[in-house]
TIDO-511579 format. One record per residue: x, y, z of N, C-alpha, C, CB in turn; residue in three letters. Coordinates in steps of 0.2 Angstrom, whole numbers, plus 5000, padded with zeros to 4 digits. Glycine has a CB too. Example, Ala and Ser with C-alpha at 12.3 -4.5 7.8 and 13.67 -1.06 7.14 Angstrom:
506649725039506249785039506649845039505749785045ala;506449895035506849955036506450005039507049975029ser;
// end
This chain:
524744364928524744374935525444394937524644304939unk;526044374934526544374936526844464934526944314933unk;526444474929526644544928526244604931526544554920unk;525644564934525444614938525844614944524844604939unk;525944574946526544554954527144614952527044444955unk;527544614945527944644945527944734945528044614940unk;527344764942527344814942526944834948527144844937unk;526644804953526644834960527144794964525844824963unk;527744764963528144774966528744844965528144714965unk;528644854957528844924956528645004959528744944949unk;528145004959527745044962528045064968527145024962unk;527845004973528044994981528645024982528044924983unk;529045004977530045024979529945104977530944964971unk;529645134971529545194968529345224974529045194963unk;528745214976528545264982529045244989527645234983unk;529545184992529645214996530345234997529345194999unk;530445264989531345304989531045344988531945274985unk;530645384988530445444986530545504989530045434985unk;530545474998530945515004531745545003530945465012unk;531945484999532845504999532645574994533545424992unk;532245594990532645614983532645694986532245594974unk;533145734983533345814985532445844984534145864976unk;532445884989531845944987531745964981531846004991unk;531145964978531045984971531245954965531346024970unk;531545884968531745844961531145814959532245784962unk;531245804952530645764948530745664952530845784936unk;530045644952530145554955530645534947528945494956unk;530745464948531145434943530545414938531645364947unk;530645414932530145384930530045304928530045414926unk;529545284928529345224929529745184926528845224928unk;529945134922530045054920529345024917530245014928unk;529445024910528644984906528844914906528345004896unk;528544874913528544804910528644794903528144764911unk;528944714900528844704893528244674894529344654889unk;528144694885527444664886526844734885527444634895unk;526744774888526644824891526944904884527144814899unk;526344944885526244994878527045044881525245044877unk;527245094878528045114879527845194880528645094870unk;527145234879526745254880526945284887526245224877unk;527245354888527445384895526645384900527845484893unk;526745364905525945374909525845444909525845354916unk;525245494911525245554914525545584918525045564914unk;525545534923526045534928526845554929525945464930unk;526745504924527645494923528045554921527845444917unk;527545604916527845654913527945714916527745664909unk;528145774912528045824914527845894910528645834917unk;527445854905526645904904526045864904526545934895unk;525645904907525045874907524645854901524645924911unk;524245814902523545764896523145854893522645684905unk;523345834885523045894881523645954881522345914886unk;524245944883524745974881524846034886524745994873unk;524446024891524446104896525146104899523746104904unk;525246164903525946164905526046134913526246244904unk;526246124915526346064921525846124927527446024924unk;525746114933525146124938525746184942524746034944unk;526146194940526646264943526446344937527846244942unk;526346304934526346374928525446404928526546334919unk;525046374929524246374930524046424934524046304932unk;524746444941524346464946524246524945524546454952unk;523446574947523446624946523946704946523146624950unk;523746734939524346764938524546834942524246764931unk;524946824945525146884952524846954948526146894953unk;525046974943524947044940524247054939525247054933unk;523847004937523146994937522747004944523046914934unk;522946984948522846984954523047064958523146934956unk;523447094957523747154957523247204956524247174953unk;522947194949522347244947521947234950522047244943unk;521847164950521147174955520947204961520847124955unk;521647214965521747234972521547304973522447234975unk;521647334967521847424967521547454973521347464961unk;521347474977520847494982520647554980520947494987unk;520847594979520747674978520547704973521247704979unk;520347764973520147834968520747874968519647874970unk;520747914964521247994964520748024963521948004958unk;520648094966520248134965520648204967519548114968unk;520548244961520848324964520148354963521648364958unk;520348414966520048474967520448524967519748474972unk;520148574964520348644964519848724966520748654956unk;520048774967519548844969518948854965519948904968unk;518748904967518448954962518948984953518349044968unk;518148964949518548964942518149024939518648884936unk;518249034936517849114931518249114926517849204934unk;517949154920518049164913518149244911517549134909unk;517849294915517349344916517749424917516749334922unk;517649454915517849544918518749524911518149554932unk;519149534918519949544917520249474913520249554926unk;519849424916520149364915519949354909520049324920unk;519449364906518949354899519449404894517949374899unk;519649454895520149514892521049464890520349584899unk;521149414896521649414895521649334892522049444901unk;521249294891521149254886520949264880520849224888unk;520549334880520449324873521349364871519549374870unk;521749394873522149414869522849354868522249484872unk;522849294875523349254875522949174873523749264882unk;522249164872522049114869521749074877522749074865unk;521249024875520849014881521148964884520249004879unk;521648944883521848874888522648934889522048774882unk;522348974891523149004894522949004900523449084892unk;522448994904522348964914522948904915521248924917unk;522848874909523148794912523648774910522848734910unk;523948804906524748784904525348764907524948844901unk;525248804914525848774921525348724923526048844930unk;524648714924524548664930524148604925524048704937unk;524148604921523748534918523848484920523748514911unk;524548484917524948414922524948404930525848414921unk;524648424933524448424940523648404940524548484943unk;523248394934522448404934522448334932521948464928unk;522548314925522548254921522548184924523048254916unk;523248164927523248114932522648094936523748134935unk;522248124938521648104944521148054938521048184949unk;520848024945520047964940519848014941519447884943unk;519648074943518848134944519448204947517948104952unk;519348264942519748324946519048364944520648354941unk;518948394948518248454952518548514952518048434960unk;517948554949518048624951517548644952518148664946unk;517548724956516948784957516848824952516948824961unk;516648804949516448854943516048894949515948824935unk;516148944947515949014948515849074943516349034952unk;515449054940515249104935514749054929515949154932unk;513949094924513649044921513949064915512849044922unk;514048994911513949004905513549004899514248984904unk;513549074897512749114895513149164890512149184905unk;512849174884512949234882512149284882513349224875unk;511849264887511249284886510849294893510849234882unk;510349304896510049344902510249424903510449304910unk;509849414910509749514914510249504919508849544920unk;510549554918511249534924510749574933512449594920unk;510949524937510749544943511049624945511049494948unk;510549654949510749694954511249694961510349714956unk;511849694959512349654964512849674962512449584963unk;513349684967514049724965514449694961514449744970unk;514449644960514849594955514749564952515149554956unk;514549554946514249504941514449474936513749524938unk;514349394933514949384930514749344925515649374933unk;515049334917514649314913515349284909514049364909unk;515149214907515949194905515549134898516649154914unk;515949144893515849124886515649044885516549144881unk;515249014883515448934885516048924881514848884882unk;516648964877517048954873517648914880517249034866unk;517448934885518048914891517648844890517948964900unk;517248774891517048744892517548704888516448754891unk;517548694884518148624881518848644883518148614873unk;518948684886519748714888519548674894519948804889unk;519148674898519348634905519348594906519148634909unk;518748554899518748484900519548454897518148454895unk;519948504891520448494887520848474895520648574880unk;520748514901521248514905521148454910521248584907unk;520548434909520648374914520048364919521348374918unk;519748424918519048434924518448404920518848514926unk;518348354924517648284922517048314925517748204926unk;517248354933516248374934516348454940515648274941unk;515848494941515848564941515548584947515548594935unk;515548594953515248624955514748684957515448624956unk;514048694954513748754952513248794957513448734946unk;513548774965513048804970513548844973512748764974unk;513248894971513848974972513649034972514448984967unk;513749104972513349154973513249184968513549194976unk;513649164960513949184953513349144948514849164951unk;513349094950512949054947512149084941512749024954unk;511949124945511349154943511449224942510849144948unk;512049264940512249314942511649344935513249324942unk;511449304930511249324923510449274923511949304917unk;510349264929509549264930509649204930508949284926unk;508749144930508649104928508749074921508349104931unk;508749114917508949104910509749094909508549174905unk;510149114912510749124912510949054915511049204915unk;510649024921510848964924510648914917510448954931unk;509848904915510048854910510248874905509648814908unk;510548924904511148894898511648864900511348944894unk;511748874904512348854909512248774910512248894917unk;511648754911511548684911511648644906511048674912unk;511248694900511148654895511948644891510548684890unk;512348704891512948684888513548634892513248744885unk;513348614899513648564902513448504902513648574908unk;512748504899512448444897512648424890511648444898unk;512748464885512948454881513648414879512948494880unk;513948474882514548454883514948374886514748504886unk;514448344890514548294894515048304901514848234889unk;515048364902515248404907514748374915515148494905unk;514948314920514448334926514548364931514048294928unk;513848394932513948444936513548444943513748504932unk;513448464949513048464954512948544958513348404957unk;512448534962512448604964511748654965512948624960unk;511548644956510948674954510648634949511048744951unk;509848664946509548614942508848644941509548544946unk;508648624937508148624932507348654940508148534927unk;507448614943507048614949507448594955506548554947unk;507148584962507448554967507548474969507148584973unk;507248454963507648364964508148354960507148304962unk;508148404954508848414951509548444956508648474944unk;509248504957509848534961510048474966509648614965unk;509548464969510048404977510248344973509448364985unk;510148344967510348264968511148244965509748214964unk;511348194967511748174969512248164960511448134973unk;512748164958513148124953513448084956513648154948unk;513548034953513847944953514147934949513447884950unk;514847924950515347914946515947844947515647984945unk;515847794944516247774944517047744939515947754947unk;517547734946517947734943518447664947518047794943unk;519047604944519047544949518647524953519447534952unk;517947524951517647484955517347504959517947444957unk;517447574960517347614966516847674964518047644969unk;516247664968515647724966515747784970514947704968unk;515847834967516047894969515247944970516747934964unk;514847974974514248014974514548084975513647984979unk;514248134969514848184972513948254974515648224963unk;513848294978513248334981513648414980513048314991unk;513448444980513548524981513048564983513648554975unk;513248594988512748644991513048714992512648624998unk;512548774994512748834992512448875002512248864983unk;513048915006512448945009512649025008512448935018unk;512749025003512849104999512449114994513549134997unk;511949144995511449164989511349214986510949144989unk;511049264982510949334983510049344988511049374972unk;509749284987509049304990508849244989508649374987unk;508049234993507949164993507649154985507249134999unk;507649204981507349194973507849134969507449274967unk;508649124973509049094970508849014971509749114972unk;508449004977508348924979508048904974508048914986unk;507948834972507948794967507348784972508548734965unk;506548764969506048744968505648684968505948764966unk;505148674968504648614962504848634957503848604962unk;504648684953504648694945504948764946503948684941unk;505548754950505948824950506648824947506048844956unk;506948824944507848814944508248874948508148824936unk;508848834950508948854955509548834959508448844958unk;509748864966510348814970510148784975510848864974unk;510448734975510448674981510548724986511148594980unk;510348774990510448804996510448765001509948834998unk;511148795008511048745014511048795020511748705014unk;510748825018510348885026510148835029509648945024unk;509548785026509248755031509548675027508348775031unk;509548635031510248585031509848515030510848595040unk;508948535030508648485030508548435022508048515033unk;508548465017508548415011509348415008507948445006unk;509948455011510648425010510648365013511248465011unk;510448345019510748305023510248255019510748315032unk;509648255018509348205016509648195010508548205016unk;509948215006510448215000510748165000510848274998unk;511148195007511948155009511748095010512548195016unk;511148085016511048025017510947955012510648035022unk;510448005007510247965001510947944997509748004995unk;511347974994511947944993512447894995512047984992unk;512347925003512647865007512247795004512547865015unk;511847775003511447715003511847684997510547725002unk;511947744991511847704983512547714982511347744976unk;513147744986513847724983514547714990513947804978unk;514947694988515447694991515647744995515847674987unk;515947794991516147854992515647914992516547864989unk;515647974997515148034998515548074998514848035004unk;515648124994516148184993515548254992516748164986unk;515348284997515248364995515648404997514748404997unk;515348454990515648534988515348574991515648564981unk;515548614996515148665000515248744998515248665008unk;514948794997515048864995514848895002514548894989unk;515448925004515048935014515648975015514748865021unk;515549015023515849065025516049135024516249055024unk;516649165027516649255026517149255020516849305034unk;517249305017517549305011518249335016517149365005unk;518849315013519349345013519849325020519149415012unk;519149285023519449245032519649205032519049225038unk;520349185035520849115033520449065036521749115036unk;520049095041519749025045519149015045519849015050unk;518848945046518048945043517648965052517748835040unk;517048985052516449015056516348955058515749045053unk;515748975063515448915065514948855062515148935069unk;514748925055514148895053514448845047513648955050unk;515048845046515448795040515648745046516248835035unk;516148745051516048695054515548645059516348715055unk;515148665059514448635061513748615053514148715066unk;514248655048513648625044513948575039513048685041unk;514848545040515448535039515248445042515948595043unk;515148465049515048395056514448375055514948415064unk;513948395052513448375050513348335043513348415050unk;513648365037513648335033514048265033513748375028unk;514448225037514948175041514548155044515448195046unk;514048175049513648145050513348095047513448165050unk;512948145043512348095037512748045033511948145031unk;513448045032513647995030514348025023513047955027unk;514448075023514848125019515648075023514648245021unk;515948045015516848035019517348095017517347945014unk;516948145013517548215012517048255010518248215005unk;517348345015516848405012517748435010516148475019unk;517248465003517748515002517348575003518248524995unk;517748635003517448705003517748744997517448745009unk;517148814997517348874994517248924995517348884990unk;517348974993516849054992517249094996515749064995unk;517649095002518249145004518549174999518849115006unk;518749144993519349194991519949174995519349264992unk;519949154998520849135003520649065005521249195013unk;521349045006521348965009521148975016522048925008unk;520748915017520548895025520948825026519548875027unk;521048825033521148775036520948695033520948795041unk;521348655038521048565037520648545043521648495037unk;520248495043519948475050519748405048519348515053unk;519848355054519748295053519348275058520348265053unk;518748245057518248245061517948175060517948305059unk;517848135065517848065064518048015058517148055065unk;518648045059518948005054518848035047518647935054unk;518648085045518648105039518948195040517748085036unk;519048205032519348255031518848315029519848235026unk;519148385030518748425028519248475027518148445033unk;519148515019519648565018519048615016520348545011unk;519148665020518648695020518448775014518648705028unk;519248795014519248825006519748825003519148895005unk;519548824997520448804991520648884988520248724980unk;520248934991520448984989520049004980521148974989unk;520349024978520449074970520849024965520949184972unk;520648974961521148964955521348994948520948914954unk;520749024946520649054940520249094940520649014936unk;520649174944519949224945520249284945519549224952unk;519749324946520149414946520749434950519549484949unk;521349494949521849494954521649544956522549484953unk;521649554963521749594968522349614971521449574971unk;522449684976523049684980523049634986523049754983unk;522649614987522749564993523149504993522149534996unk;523749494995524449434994523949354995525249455004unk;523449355000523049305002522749244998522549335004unk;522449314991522049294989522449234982521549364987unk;523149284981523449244976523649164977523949274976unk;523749144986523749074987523249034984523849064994unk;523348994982522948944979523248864982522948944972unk;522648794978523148734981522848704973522948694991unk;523148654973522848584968522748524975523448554960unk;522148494976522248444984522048374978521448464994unk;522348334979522448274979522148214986523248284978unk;521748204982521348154987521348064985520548194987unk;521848044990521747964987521347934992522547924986unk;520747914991520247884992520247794991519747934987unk;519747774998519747684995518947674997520347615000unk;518747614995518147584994517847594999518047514993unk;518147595006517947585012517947675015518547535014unk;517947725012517847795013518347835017517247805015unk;519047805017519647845019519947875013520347785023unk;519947915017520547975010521247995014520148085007unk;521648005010522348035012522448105006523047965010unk;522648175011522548215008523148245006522248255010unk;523348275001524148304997524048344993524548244992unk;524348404996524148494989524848504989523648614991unk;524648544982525048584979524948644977525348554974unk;525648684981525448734982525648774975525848754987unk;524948814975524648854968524848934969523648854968unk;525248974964525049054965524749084959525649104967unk;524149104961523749094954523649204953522749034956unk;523849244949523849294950523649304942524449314954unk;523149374938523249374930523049314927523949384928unk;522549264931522049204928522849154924521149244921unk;523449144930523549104926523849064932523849124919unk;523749024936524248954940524748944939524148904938unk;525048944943525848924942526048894949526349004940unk;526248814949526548784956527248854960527148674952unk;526848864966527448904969528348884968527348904976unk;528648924969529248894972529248844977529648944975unk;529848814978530048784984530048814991530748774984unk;530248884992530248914996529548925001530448964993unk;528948964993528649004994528048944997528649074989unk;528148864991527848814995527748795001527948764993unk;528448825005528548795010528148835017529348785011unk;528248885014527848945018527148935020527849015015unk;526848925013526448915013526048855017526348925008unk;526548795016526248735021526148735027526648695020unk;526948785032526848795038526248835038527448835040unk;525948895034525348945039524548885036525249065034unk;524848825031524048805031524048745040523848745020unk;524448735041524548695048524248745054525448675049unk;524748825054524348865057523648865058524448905055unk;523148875053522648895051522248825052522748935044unk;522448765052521848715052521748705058522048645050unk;521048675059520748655066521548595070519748585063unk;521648545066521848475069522348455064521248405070unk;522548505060522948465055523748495054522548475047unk;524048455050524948495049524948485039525748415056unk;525448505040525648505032526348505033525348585026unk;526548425029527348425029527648455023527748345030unk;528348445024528648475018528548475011529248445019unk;528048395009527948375003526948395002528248295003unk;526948425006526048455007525548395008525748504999unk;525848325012525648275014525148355021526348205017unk;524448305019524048315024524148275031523548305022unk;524048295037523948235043523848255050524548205043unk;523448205053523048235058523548265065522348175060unk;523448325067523748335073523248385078524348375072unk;523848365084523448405089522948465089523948435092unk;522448495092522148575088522748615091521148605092unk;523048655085523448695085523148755090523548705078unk;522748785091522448835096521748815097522648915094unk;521648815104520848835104520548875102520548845109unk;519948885105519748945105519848985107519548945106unk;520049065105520349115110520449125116520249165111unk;520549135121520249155127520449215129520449115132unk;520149255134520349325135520649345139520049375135unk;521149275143521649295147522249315148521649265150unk;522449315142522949335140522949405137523049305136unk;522449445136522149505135522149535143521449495132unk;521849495145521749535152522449545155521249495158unk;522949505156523349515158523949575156523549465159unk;523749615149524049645149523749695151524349645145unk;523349725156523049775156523549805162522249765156unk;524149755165524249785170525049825167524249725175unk;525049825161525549875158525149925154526249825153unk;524649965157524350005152524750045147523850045156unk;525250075150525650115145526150095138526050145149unk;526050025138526649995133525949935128527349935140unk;525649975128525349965122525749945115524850015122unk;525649895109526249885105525549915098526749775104unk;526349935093526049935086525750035088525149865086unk;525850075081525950155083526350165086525450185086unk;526550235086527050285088526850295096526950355083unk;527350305100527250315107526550365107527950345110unk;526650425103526150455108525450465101526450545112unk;525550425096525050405090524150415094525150295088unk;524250355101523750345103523350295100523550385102unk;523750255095523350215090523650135091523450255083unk;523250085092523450025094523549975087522949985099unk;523949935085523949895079523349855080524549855079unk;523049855075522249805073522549745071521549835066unk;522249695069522549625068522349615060522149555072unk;522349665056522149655050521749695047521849605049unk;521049715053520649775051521249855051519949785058unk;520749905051520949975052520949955060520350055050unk;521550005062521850025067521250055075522450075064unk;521350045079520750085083521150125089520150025087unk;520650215090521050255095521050215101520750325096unk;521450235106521650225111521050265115522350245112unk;520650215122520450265126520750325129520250255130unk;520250385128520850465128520650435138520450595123unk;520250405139520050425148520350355151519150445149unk;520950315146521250265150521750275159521550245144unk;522050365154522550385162522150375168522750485162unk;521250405170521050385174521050345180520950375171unk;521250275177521250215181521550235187521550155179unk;521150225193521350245199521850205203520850255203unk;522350185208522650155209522650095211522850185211unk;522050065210521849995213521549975204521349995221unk;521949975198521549945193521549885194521649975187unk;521649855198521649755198521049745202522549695204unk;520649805202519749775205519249775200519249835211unk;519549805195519249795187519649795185518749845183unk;520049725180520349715175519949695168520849675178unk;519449665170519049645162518649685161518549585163unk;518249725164517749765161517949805157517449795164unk;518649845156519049905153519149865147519649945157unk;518949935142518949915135519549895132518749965131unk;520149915136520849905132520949835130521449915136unk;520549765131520749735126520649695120520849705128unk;520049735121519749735113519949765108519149735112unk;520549815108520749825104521449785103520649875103unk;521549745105522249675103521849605104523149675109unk;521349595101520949535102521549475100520249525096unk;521649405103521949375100521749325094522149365103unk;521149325092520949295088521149295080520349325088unk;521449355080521749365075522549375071521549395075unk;522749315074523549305072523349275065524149245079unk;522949275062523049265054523349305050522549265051unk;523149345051523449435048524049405048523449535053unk;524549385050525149405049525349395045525549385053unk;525249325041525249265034525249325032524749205031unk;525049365029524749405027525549445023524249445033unk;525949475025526549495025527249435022526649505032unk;526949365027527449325026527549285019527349285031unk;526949265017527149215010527549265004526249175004unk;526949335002527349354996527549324991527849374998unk;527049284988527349234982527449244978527049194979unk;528049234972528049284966528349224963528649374965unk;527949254956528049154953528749204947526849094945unk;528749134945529449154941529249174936529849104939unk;529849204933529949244926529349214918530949244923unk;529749164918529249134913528649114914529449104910unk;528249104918527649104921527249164924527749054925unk;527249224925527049274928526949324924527449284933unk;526349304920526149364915526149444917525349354912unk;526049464916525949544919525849594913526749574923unk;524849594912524749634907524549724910524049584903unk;524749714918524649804917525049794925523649864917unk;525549834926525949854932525449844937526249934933unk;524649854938524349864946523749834944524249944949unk;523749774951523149734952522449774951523049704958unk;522049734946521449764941520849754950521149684931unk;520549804951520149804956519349774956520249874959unk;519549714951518949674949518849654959519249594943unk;517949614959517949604964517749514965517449654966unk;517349514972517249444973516549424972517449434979unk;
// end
């Protein structure tokens, strides 16, 4: 009894000096009656029963926890790719991974980097009746993968350039290869449907759709092969929506627009708003040949063309801009967009200068619906840089009929915005002295539309990649087409 009295008298004094002691000090330890085993309690010590390390060291491990936060994807994209004509000449004489040698290290880094293939890989089919046709070796096929491209865009106007026999070869050696791909397919539940890819956790659904085709023979069928066509917007959207259901992320590849126009139609931005609709968190685009603008459209992004990455050169300065876009993507279907500016000339990529990057970033701000491009080709949403034209500003120059700009005083001939130039009305002198009772009807302002302050870019980038990057196998752009 007396020894029990004693150690809950110890106890009692233990617990109430225990307010005195410094923050973080260990309690005193206990006092073993005599009598009593010498045996540290668990209490008393400072490792835990079974040799664990005391209840500070146990707690979940921060780094462990870090990973599991990740939120995001990396996903790049790049243009139109081919193998074919000029570009198939100058691989076979410098080796087939000569497109990627400047830009791999810009590809590799992403969970998923995407391309448009634009052209089948076939050495076999009837080549179409069509001004451009293009047939490219499957020997390009492990070079891209060698470069970092996991899945392929195949709904495009090149696609079938070598028939339906030429597309599944094209299938089959991407299936092979473990290349995926979307866009076209064996039939039309092949072509719409959807790839699933994931990556941290995060399901990525990627769609491809085409509204350029050579004829409705190219649409994908019941037991037809073929393109995911989006003339009619009824089984993409039911695509998009179906994907929405089965993944996190919704990312289509669109083939749409006029070739060679910095800015998308109506029919890309409407069938753009649509695919957003149904549930799409990013469209990219293609088939221009030049870069288009950005738009941000309930919260999501749309880059509507990346241009030409690895394709025929031409005289047009336009066509040489290119981008690599960087898309960091989370669970919750927000992306943050970032390019790098590409001058791709002679099928071979090369990151611009500083300079000619910087130029470029200002005219892609120009040229977007809502968007800007900073110094470091950070995407981000802004004001609409210009509406829609209007033709009051046209009209008002009618009141200086004689100071027409662009041609020689007496030329006759007004500066076009890009097109050929157009005569001057010879029966403009005419106008009788009250021309402010018709100022709109007279034809003089359609020939200085303002619609077309694009043209100017046009002059201004002039990209010239550097010395040791800027093959040059003949003095003058090879007049391969689109």
């Amino acid at each position: 009894m007396a020894v029990i009295t004693l150690v809950s008298f110890s106890y009692l004094m233990n617990w109430l000096s225990r307010d005195d002691l410094p923050e973080g000090a260990a309690p005193p330890v206990q006092q073993q009656p005599s009598g009593t085993s010498s045996a540290p309690s668990p209490a008393a010590t400072n490792v835990q029963e079974g040799g664990q390390p005391p209840t500070e060291a146990v707690q979940p491990d921060a780094s462990k926890q870090e990973s599991e936060i990740k939120s995001g994807v990396k996903l790049t994209f790049i243009g139109d790719v081919m193998f074919a004509g000029k570009v198939e000449d100058l691989l076979k004489k410098n080796g087939w991974d000569y497109p990627f040698r400047y830009v791999k290290d810009f590809l590799t880094p992403a969970d998923i980097t995407v391309a448009n293939l634009e052209t089948p890989l076939t050495e076999r089919g009837t080549a179409e009746s069509k001004d451009y046709v293009y047939r490219s070796s499957p020997q390009a096929l492990p070079v891209m993968q060698a470069a970092g491209i996991d899945l392929v865009n195949t709904a495009n106007n090149h696609i079938m350039d070598y028939g339906p026999e030429g597309l599944l070869d094209t299938l089959d050696e991407l299936d092979k290869a473990g290349m995926k791909r979307v866009g076209t397919g064996r039939n039309s539940d092949e072509a719409y449907q959807s790839v699933i890819m994931e990556r941290s956790g995060i399901k990525i659904a990627f769609l491809g759709f085409s509204r350029v085709a050579e004829n409705a023979d190219w649409y994908a069928g019941n037991d037809k092969p073929g393109v995911a066509e989006t003339y009619n917007a009824k089984l993409p959207l039911e695509a998009v929506a179906k994907a929405r259901e089965q993944a996190d992320l919704v990312v289509v590849i669109a083939h749409w627009g006029i070739e060679r126009k910095d800015r998308p139609v109506k029919e890309q931005t409407d069938l753009a708003h649509k695919y957003i609709d149904a549930g799409a968190d990013l469209v990219i685009g293609g088939h221009p040949h030049v870069l288009q603008g950005f738009e941000r459209y309930k919260g999501k992004w749309i880059a509507y063309s990346l241009g030409n990455f690895i394709f025929t050169t031409n005289e047009v300065p336009e066509t040489w801009e290119s981008m690599v876009l960087d898309a960091e993507c989370t669970k919750e279907g927000s992306c943050s967009l970032q390019m790098v500016p590409i001058l791709t000339k002679w099928a071979q990529p090369v990151r611009m200068t500083d300079e000619d990057g910087a130029n470029l970033f200002e005219r892609m701000g120009r040229i977007s619906i809502n968007a800007s491009v900073d110094k470091d080709g950070v995407v981000t949403e802004a004001e609409p840089v210009k509406p829609a034209p209007t033709p009051t500003p046209a009209a008002k120059k009618q009141t200086e009929p004689k100071k027409e700009s662009g041609g020689s005083p007496s030329s006759g001939i007004t500066a076009g915005s890009g097109g050929s130039a157009k005569p001057q009305q010879t029966d403009k002198p005419k106008v009788s002295p009250k021309p402010s009772t018709k100022p709109s009807p007279t034809p003089t302002p359609s020939t200085k539309p303002t619609p077309k302050p694009s043209s100017k870019p046009a002059a201004k980038p002039t990209p010239t990649p550097t010395a040791k990057s800027s093959p040059k196998p003949s003095p003058t752009p090879a007049k391969d087409g689109d």
